[in-house]
ChimeraX commands (.cxc) that place a marker at each C-alpha (Angstrom):
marker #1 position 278.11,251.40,157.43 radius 0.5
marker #1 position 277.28,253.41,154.06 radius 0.5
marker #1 position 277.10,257.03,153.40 radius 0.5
marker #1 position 273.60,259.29,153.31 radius 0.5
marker #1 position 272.48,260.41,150.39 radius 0.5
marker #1 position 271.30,263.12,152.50 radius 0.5
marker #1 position 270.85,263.66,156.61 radius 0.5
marker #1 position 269.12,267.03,157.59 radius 0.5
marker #1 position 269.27,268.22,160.98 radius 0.5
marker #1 position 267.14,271.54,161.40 radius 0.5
marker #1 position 265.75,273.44,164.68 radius 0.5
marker #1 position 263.69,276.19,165.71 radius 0.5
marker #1 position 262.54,277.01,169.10 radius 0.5
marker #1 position 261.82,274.05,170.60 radius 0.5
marker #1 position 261.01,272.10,167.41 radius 0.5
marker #1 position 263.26,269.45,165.17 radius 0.5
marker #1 position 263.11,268.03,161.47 radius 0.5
marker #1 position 265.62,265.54,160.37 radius 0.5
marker #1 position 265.20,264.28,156.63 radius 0.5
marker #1 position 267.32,261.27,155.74 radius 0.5
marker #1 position 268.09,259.34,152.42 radius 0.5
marker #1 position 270.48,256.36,152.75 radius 0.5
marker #1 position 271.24,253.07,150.86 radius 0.5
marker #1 position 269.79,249.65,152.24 radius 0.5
marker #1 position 271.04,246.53,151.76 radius 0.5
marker #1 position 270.83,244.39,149.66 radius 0.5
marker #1 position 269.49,246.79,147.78 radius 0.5
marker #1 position 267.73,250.12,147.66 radius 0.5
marker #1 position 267.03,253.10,149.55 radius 0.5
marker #1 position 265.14,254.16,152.41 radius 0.5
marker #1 position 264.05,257.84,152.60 radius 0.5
marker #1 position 263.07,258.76,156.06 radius 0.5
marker #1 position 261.31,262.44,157.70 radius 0.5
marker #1 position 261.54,262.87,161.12 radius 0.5
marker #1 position 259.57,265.57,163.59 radius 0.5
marker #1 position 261.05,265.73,167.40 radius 0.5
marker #1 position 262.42,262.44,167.06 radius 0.5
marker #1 position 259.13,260.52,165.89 radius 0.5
marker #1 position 259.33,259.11,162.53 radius 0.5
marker #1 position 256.63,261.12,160.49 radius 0.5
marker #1 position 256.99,259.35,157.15 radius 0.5
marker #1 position 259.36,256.29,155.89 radius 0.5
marker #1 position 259.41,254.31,153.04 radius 0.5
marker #1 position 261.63,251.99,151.15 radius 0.5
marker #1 position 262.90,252.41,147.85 radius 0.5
marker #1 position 264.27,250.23,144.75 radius 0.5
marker #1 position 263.81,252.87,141.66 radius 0.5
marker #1 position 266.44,255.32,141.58 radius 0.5
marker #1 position 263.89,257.87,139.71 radius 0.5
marker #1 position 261.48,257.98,142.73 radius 0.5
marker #1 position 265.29,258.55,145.18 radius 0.5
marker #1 position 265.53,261.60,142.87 radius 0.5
marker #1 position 262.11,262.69,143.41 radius 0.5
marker #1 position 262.47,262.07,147.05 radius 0.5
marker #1 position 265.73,264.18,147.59 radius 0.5
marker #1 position 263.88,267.09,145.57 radius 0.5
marker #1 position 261.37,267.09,147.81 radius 0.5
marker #1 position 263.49,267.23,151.15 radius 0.5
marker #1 position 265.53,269.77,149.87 radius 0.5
marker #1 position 263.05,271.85,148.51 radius 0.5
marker #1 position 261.13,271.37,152.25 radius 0.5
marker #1 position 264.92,271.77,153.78 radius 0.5
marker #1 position 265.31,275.00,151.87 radius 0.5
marker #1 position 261.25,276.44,153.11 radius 0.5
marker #1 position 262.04,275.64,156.50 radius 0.5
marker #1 position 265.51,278.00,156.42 radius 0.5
marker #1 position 263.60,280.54,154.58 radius 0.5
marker #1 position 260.88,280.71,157.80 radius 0.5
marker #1 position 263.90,280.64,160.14 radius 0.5
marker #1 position 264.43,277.21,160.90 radius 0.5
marker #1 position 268.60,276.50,161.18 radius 0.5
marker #1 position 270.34,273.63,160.11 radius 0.5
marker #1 position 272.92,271.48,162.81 radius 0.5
marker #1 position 275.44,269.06,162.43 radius 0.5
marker #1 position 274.63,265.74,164.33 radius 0.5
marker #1 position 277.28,262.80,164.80 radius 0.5
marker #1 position 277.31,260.33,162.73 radius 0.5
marker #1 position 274.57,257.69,163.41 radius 0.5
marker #1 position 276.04,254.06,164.31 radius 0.5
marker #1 position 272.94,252.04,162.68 radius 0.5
marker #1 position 272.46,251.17,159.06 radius 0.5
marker link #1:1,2 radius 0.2
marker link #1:2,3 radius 0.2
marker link #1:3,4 radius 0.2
marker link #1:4,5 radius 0.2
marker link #1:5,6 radius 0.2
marker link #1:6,7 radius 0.2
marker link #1:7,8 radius 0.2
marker link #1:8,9 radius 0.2
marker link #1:9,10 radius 0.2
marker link #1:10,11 radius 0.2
marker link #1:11,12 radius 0.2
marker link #1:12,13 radius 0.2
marker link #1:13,14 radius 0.2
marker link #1:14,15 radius 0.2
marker link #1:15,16 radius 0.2
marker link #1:16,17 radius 0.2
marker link #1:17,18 radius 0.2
marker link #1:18,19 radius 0.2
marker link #1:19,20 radius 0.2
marker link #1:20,21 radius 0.2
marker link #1:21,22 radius 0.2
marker link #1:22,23 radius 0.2
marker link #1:23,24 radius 0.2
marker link #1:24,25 radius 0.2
marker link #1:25,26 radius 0.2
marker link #1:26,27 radius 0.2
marker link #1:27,28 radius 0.2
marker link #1:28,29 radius 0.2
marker link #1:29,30 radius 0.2
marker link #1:30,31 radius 0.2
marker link #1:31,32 radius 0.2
marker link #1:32,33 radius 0.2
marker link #1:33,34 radius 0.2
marker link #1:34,35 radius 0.2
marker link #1:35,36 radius 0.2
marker link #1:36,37 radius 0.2
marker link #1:37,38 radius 0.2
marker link #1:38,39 radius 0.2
marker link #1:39,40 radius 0.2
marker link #1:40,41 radius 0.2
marker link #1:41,42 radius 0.2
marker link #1:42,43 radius 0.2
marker link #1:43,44 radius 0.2
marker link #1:44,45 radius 0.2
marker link #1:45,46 radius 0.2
marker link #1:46,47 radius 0.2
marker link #1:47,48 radius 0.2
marker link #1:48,49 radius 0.2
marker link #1:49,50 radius 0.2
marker link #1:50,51 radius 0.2
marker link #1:51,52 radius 0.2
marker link #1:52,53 radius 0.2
marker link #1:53,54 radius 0.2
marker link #1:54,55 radius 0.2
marker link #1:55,56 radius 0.2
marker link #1:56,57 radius 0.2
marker link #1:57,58 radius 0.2
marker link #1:58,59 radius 0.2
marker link #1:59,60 radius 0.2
marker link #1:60,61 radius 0.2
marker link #1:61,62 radius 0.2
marker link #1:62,63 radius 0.2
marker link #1:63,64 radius 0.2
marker link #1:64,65 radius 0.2
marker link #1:65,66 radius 0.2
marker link #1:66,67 radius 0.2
marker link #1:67,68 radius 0.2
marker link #1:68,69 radius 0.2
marker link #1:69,70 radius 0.2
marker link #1:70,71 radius 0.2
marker link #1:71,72 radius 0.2
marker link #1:72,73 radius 0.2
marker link #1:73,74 radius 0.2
marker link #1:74,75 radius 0.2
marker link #1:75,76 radius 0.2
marker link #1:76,77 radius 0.2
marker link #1:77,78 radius 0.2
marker link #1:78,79 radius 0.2
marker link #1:79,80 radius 0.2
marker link #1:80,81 radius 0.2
view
């Protein structure tokens, strides 16, 4: 099992976003954005450039959705690659 770039956990009311970022193997990266638990957008990634421009982009939606209210929570650790 590998360690996430990133892993987002945020609620509000009745609502969750999860934003992920974690290596594949053999290679790559799969950047993943979740809304109540249905997988809203997912791709696969083999340039580090577009990781970076990936992780901007969830924490710059991470750091909006705190701003409106929205708080972040700690999940355990997810068993799967």
């Amino acid at each position: 099992m590998s360690t996430p770039l990133l892993a987002a956990t945020l609620v509000h009311a009745d609502r969750v976003r999860s934003f992920h970022v974690r290596p594949t193997f053999p290679a790559g990266w799969e950047a993943s954005e979740s809304e109540n638990q249905e997988v809203v957008h997912s791709q696969r990634q083999t340039d580090w450039h577009r990781v970076e421009r990936t992780l901007l982009r969830f924490a710059q939606q991470i750091a909006e959705l705190k701003e409106r209210g929205w708080r972040e929570i700690e999940l355990p650790p997810s068993r799967t690659r």
